[in-house]
N, C-alpha and C positions, 0 to 999 in steps of 0.2 A: 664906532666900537663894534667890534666883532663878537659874533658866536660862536665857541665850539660847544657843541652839545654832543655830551657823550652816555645818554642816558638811553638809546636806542642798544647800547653794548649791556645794559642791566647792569647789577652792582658789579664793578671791578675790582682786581686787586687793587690795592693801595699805591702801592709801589710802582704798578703800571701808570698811574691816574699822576705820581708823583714825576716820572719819566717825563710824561706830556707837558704837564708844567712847568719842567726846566730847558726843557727843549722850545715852547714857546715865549717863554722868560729870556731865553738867549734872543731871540730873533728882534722880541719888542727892544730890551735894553738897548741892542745893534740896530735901529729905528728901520728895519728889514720886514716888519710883521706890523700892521695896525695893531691898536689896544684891544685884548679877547678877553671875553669873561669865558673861563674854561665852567661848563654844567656836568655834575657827575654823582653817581652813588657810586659806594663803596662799600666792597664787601667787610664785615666787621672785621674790624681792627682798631686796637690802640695805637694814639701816641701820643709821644713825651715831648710837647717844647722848651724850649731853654728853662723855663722859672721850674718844670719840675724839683720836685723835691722829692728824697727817697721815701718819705711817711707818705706821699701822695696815692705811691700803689701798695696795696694792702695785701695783695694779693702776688709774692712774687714769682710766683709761676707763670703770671701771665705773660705772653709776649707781646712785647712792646717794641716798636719804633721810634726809634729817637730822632726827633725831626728839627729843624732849624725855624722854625716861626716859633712867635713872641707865645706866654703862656704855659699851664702847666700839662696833665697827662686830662686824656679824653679819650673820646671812643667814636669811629666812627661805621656806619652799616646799613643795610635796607631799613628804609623807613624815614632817613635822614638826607636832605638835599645839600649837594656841597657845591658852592662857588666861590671860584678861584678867580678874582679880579687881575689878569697882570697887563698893567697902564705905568706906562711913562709918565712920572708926574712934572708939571712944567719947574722951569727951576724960577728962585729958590725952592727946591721942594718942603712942602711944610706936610712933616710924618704924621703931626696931631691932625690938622685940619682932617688927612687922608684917613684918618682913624674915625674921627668924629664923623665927617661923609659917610661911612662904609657902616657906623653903626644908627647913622641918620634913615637908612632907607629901607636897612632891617625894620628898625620900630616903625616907619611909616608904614610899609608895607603889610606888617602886622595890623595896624591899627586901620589901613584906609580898606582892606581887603574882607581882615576876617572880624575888623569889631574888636579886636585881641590887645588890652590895656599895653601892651610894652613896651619899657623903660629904660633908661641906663641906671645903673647904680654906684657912683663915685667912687673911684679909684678901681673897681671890678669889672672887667671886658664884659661885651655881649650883650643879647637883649633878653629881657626881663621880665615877670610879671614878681606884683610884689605883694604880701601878707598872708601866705608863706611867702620867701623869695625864693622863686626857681625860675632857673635858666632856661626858655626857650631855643634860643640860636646863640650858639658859642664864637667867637670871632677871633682865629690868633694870625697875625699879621708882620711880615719883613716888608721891608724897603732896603736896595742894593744898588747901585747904579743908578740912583732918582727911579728905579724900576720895580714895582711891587711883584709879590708872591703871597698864597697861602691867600687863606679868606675868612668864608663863613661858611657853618656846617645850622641847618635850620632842621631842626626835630620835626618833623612830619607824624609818624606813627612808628617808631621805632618800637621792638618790643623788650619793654623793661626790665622782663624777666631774666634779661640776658645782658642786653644792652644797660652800658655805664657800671657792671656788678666787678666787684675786685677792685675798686681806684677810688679815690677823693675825686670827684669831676671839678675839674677846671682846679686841684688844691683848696674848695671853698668848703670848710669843714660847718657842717649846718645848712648847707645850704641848697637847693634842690635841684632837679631837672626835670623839664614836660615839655609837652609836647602840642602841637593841634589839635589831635583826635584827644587827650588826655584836658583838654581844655573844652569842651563838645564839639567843635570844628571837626569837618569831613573834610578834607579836599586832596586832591590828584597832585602827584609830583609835577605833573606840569604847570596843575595851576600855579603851585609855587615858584614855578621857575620862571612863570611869565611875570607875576607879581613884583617878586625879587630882581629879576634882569630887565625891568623898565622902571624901579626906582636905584636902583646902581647905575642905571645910563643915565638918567636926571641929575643925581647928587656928584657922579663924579666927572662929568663932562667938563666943568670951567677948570676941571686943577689936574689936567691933561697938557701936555705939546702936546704939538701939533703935528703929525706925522703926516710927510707929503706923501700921498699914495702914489703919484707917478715913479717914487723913487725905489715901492718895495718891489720885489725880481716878479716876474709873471708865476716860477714857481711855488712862492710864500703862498701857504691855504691859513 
């Protein structure tokens, strides 16, 4: 499983970051490209998946992206890690398993790394801490062609003051969002990304095909 790591570019536009991911999403789907986890921040920006709802933004001034992964409106910006899993999954592809994987290595990773209790909470994406309940890492996810898109966006130290303001995050009326440093964690966008993309290789490696690499062109990066 491949890296692209695009965190040496600093926070990106959105829109750029979303380019990259369709354009590597064609090549995996077309078994052309090994499975990448795309690494990226983003410069703040909302957006809206499918489940939004118009009471979701509160704020309708804001501009918003309406984007094709599962879930409702969010925010995403400096301070917050995003990876973008796209893997071929073996067939029969199973979407839950791929779900349950992808939110298994968030909470591991939390828990084995930073000591950081987080959970799932039944029927509601992402990972967790709970009493309050606020969302650490938000998770909204497609499968297209047995070929995934879209991922997990992991709060680092985003600042509050700004970030998540105008919207219901995630449609969860009550209910919060933090962070690492908001939890007394310090730690580097790298660390996270090393943490994060060596329990994403762990959890999703068995519910992979198998792409022959002799067969992808010498020009595929």
């Amino acid at each position: 499983m491949q890296e692209l790591n695009l965190l040496d570019r600093g926070p990106i536009p959105y829109m750029e970051g979303d380019r990259i991911q369709r354009e590597v999403f064609e090549q995996v789907a077309a078994g052309e490209r090994d499975h990448t986890l795309i690494v990226a921040q983003f410069e703040a920006t909302y957006t809206a998946g499918r489940q939004t709802k118009p009471e979701d933004i509160l704020n309708s001034d804001l501009p918003v992206v309406r984007i094709d992964r599962g879930g409702s409106v969010t925010w995403h910006g400096p301070g917050q890690l995003v990876i973008y899993p796209i893997v071929k999954l073996a067939p029969p592809a199973d979407r839950i398993k791929y779900i349950r994987a992808v939110e298994a290595a968030v909470i591991e990773a939390a828990q084995d790394t930073w000591n950081i209790p987080a959970t799932t909470i039944e029927g509601k994406a992402g990972a967790w801490l709970r009493d309050p309940d606020r969302k650490i890492c938000a998770i909204g996810l497609k499968v297209a062609r047995d070929t995934t898109m879209h991922g997990v966006a992991f709060n680092i130290d985003p600042d509050f003051s700004n970030a998540f303001t105008g919207i219901i995050p995630c449609g969860l009326v009550g209910m919060g969002v933090t962070s690492l440093k908001a939890e007394g964690v310090s730690a580097t966008v790298d660390e996270v990304r090393v943490a994060l993309v060596k329990k994403l290789r762990e959890k999703l490696d068995p519910l992979l095909e198998t792409i022959r690499l002799e067969t992808i062109s010498e020009g595929a990066h």
